[in-house]
N, C-alpha and C positions, 0 to 999 in steps of 0.2 A: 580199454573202453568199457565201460558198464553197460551192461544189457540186465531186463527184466524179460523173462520168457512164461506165460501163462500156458495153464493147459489144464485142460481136465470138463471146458464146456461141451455141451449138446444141447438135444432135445430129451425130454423127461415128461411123464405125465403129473399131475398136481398131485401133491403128497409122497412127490418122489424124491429124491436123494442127488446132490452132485458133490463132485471136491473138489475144487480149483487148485490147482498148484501155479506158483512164481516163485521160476530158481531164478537169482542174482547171478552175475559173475564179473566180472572183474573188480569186486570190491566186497568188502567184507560189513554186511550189514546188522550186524548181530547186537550192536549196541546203538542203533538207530531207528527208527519209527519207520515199518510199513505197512500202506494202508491195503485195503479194497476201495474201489470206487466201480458204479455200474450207473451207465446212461440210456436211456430207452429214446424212441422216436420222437421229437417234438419236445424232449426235457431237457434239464439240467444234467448234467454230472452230480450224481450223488453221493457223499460217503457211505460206506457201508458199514464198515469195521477199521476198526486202526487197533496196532498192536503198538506200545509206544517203544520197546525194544525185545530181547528173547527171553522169555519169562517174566516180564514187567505186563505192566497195569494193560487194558483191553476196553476199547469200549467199542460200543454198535450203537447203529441207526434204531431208532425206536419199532420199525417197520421190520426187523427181523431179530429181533431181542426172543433168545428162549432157541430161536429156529438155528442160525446160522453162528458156527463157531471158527473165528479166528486162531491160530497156530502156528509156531516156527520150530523150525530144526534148525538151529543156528551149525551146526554142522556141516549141512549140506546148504547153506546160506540160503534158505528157502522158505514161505510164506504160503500157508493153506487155508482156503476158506472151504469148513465144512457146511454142507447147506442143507438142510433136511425140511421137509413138511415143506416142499416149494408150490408157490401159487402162480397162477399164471401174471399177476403183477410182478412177480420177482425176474421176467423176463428181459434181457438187456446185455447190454455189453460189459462183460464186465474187466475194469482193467487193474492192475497192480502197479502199488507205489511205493517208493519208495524217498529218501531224503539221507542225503550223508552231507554235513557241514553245510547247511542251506541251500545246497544243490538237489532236484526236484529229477527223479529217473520214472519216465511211465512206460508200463508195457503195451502190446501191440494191440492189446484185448481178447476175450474169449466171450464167443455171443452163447448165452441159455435161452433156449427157447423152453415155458412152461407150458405143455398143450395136450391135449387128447388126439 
């Protein structure tokens, strides 16, 4: 059974630092596309970042281009969102995804709260 396991949320104050991690297991996702996605109260599901497999192409949400860097360790079959210069709009759920042969695995979510 595939599992996506996030970690690495808190609280932070603005212009602070976090690093999500999402370790995979039961399947090897190393030449397949995982994303970030974070939803806040009253929103959408947003994408954040997609990595399209382990050292392949990367793109991000306009709203954290420059701030937040996507990364894998196809080793440890795992997926990092480095996030730095954080605002309190970047506050949210943030959850991990991934996709092996058009099947869709999300994780459980990790909430960042941005605040003083």
């Amino acid at each position: 059974q595939v599992q996506l396991v996030e970690s690495g949320g808190g609280l932070v104050q603005p212009g602070g630092s976090l690093r999500l991690s999402c370790a995979a297991s039961g399947a090897s996702f190393g030449l397949h596309p995982m994303k970030w996605y974070r939803q806040s109260p009253g929103k959408e599901r947003e994408l954040v970042a997609a990595s399209a497999r382990a050292g392949g192409r990367v793109n991000y949400a306009d709203s954290v281009k420059g701030r937040f860097t996507i990364s894998r360790d196809n080793l440890r079959n795992t997926v990092y969102l480095q996030m730095n210069s954080l605002k309190p709009e970047d506050t949210a759920v943030y959850y991990c995804n991934a996709e092996r042969y058009g099947i869709m695995y999300w994780g459980q979510g990790t909430q960042v709260t941005v605040s003083f």
